[in-house]
N, C-alpha and C positions, 0 to 999 in steps of 0.2 A: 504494500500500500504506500503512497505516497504520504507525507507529510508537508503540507506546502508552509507551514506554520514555523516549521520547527527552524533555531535559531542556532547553528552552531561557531561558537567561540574559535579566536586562533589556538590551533592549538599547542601545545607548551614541551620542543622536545628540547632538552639540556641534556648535555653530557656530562658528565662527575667523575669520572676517571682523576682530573687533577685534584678533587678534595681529598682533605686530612680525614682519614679514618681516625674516630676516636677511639675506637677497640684496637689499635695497634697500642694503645699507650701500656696498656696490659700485660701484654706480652713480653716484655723488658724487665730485666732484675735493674733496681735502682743504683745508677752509680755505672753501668756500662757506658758504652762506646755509642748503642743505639738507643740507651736509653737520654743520652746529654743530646744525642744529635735530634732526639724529637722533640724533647722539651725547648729545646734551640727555634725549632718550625714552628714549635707550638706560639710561643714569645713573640718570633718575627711577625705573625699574621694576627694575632691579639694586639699586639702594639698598634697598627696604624687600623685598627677596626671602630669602630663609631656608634655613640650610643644614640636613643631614641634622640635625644638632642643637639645630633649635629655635634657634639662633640667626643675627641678623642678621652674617654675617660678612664681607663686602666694606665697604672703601674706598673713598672715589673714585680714588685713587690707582688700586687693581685693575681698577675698572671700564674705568678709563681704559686701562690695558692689554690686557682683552681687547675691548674697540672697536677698537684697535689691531692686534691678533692677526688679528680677525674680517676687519678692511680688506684687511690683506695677505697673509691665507688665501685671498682669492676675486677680487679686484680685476684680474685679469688681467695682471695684469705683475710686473717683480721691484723697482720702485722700493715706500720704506717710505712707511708713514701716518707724518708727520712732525710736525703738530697739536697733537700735545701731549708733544714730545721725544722721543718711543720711536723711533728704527729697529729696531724689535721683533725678528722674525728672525735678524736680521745680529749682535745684541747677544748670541745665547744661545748658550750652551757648548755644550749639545744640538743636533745638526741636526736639521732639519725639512725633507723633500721637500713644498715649498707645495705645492697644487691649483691655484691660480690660475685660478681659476674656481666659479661658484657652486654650493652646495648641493643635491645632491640628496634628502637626507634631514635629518630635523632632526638624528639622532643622527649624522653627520658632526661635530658640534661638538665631542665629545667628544676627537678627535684633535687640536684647535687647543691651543694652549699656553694653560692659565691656567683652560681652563675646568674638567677633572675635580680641580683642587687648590681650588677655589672654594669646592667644598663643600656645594654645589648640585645636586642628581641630576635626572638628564635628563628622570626625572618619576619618580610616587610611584603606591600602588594607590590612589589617590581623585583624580589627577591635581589636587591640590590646591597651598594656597600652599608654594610653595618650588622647584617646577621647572619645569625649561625651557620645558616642553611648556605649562606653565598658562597661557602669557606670549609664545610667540615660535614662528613656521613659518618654512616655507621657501618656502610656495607665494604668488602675487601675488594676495592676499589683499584690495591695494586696488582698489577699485573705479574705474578710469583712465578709464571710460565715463562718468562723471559727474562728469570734471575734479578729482578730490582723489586724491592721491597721497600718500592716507594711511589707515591700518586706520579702521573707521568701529564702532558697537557697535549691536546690532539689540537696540533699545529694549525692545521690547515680550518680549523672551524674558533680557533682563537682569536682575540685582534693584538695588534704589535704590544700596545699595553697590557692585555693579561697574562701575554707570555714574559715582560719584562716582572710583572708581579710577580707570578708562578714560581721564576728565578729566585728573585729575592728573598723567597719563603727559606733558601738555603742557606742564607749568607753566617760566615762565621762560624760555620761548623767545621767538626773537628778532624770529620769522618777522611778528606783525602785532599791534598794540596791540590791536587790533579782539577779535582771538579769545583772549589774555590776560585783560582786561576780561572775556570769557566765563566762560572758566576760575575766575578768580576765584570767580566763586560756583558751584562743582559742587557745595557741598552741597544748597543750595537748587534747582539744575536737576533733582536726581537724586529729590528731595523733590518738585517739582511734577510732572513726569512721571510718578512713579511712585503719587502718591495715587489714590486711588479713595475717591471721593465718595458719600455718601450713594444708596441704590439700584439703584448698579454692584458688578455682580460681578467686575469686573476690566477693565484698561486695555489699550485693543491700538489703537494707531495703524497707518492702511492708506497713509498718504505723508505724505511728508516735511511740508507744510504742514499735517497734522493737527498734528505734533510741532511745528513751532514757532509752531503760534496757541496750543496748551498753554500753550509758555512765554509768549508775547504777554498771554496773558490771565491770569495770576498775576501778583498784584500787587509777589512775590516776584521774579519775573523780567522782568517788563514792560518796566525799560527797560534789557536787555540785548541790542549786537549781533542783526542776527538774521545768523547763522552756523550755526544749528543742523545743517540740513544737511550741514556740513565736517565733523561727528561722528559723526552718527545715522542710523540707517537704521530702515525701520518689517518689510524681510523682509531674510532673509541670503539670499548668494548663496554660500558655501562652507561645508561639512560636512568632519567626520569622523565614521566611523559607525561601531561596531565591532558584533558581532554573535556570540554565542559560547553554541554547542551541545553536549549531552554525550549518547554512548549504550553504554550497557553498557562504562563507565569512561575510555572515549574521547572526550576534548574535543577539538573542532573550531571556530576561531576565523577570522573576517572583519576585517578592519582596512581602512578605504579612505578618502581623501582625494578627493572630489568641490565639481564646482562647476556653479553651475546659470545658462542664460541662462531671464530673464524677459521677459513679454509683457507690453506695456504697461500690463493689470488686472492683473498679478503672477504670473500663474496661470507653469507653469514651459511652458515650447516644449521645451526642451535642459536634458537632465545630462550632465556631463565627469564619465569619474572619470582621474583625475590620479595616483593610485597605487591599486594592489589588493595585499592581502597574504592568502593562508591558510594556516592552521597550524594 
C-alpha cells in the first residue's frame, strides 16, 4: 500500500570506528604502558571538550578523576585505580553500588560519579562538540584484526579538521617516538590527505597504501614514519544509523549500532547489528 502521508526524516548514518571505547579502560592493570597511554587520550579529548555553556570546564585534576571513577566502575573487582592518588569510591561520602563490569550502553556513564557534575551532556540535537556521544562508545570499535588496539579515522569520509583532531587525541604519549614524530605534524597530514588537486572532484582512498604513498609523496610529509596505517582506514567497519518517520502526527524512530565484516575488495560479506532501539 502506498502511504502518501508519510514523512520520512534524513537519515543519520555516522561512522564511530575513530571513538574512545570506554570499556578499553578496563582492561589495563594501573601503572602500565597502555594503561598511561589511555588515560593520556583520555585527558587530551576531555580537555578541549565543552560544557552545556559554551565553556571549556574540566581540569586535569577532574579529568583525572573521572579516568578514575570510569576504572573502578567496570574493572571487575573492588580494589581502587590508584595512579594518580584517588581511591575514588572508598573516599566518597555518597555510596555507590559499583557495576564492576563493562558498559552496556554509553548512557550508563551518566550514573558514574563526576561525570553528570562535569557539565558535559551525554550529547546534544546536532550530536556536536561538547558531548559524550561526539567522542567516546562502548562498542570495540578497534579494529584487533589488523593488530592496533586502537580507534582508527576513515579518511576518506573525515574532513581535514577531524583528522587533524583525531591526531591530536595522541599527542605526548609514551607508547613510540616513531608515531609522536607523526603526530607532530597533523596539521600538514590532515592538509595532504585531504587536498584535491587540480581536475579531481574529490579524494577517496580504496587501502591503506593508497593513504600512505599520499603522504610519501608530499613533500610536506615525505619524511614522516610510515605508521599511517596505526591511524587511518580508507572504509569503516562500525555505524550508527538512526532512521526517523512520521504519519498522521506519529513519529516512529530507529536507532542501531552495527558492524560490518569485509571481503578482501571491501565489498561487505556480514553486518552485526550490536544494539537495535525503536521508539
Amino acid at each position: 500500500a502506498d502511504f502518501p502521508d508519510v514523512i520520512f526524516y534524513t537519515p543519520y548514518i555516522r561512522p564511530i570506528d575513530h571513538l574512545f571505547n570506554l570499556n578499553r579502560i578496563r582492561k589495563n592493570n594501573p601503572g602500565t604502558q597502555q594503561d598511561l597511554d589511555l588515560h593520556n587520550q583520555f585527558v587530551n579529548i576531555l580537555k578541549n571538550m565543552k560544557s552545556l555553556s559554551g565553556q571549556v570546564s574540566l581540569g586535569i585534576s577532574s579529568i583525572d578523576r573521572i579516568y578514575a571513577a570510569l576504572f573502578d566502575w567496570t574493572d571487575g573487582d573492588q580494589e581502587p585505580y590508584e595512579m594518580i592518588g584517588i581511591e575514588h569510591y572508598q573516599d566518597l561520602q555518597t555510596e555507590y553500588e559499583i557495576k564492576n563490569q563493562k558498559l552496556d550502553k554509553l548512557s550508563e556513564i551518566l550514573l558514574i560519579d563526576g561525570i553528570a557534575e562535569s557539565g558535559i551532556p551525554l550529547e546534544n540535537s546536532q550530536s556536536g562538540p561538547g558531548s559524550w556521544k561526539n567522542y567516546f562508545t562502548v562498542f570495540p570499535v578497534e579494529n584487533r584484526a589488523d593488530g592496533f588496539e586502537q580507534p582508527r579515522i576513515n579518511v576518506n569520509l573525515a574532513t581535514e579538521n577531524e583528522i587533524v583532531e583525531f591526531l591530536m587525541q595522541f599527542e605526548n604519549q609514551a607508547d613510540s617516538s616513531t608515531s609522536q614524530t607523526f603526530i607532530a605534524k597533523a596539521i600538514e597530514i590532515g592538509s595532504t590527505l585531504k587536498l584535491i588537486t587540480s581536475g579531481e572532484k574529490g579524494k577517496t582512498y580504496h587501502s591503506s597504501s593508497e593513504i600512505q604513498k599520499s603522504l610519501d609523496s608530499s613533500p610536506a610529509t615525505s619524511d614522516l614514519p610510515v605508521v599511517a596505517k596505526q591511524f587511518f582506514i580508507p572504509y569503516s567497519n562500525w555505524y550508527e544509523i538512526n532512521l526517523k518517520t512520521e504519519i498522521d502526527n506519529v513519529q516512529a524512530e530507529v536507532n542501531a549500532f552495527v558492524s560490518v565484516v569485509r571481503n578482501p575488495d571491501h565489498t561487505v560479506e556480514k553486518l552485526i547489528i550490536h544494539e537495535f532501539l525503536l521508539r
